[in-house]
C-alpha positions in Angstrom: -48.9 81.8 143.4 -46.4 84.6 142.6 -45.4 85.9 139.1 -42.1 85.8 140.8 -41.8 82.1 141.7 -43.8 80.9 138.5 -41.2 82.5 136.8 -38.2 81.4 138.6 -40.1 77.9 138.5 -40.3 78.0 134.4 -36.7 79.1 134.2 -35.7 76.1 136.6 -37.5 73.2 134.2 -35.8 75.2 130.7 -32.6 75.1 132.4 -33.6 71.4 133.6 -34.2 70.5 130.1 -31.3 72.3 128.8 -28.8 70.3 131.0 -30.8 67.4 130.1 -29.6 67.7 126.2 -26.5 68.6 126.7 -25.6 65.6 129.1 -27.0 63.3 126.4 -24.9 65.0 123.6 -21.3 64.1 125.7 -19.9 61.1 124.2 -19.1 58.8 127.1 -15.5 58.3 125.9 -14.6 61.8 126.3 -13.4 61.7 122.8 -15.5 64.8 121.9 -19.0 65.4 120.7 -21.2 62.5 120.1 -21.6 62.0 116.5 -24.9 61.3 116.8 -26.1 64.9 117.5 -24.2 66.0 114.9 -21.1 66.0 116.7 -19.1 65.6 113.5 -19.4 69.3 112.3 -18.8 70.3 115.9 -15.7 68.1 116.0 -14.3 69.3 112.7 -15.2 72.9 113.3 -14.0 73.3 117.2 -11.2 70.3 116.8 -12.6 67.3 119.4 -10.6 68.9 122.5 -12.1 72.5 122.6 -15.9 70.6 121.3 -15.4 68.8 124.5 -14.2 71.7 127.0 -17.2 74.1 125.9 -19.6 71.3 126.3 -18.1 70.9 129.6 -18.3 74.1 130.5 -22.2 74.7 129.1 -22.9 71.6 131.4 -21.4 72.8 134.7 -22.8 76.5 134.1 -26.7 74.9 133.6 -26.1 73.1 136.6 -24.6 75.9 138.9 -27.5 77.9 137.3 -30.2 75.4 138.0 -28.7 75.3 141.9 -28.8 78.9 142.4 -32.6 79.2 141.0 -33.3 76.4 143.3 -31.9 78.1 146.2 -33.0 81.5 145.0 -36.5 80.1 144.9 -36.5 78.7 148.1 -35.8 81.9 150.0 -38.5 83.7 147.8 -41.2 81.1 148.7 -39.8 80.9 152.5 -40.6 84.7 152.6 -43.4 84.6 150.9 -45.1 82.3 153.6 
């Protein structure tokens, strides 16, 4: 296999990962970070609004990321074969 794809493949499951945690840390309410993450300190640091709009933010950047080192990865395998 090539350094190239094993690389883009470990990047793709730390990202996978990644999204994974921050997914669970959204409350479902929307009201902010859920406190049981230690979304509290978050909360009183950021104030609940901007806690929730960079968590928002971090989730859809891992998860354009993760479909562009999908598709990246296709096309390297694809020419690779």
């Amino acid at each position: 296999m090539d350094p190239l794809v094993t690389s883009l493949t470990i990047l793709i499951g730390l990202n996978c990962v990644l999204l994974m945690l921050v997914v669970l840390i959204q409350n479902p309410k929307g009201g902010g970070v859920d406190s049981t993450f230690g979304g509290q300190a978050a909360n009183q640091m950021f104030g609940a609004a901007r806690s929730t709009d960079f968590v928002e933010k971090l989730t859809w950047g891992l998860a354009i990321a993760l479909f562009v080192l999908c598709i990246l990865t296709a096309i390297i395998v694809k020419m690779n074969s």
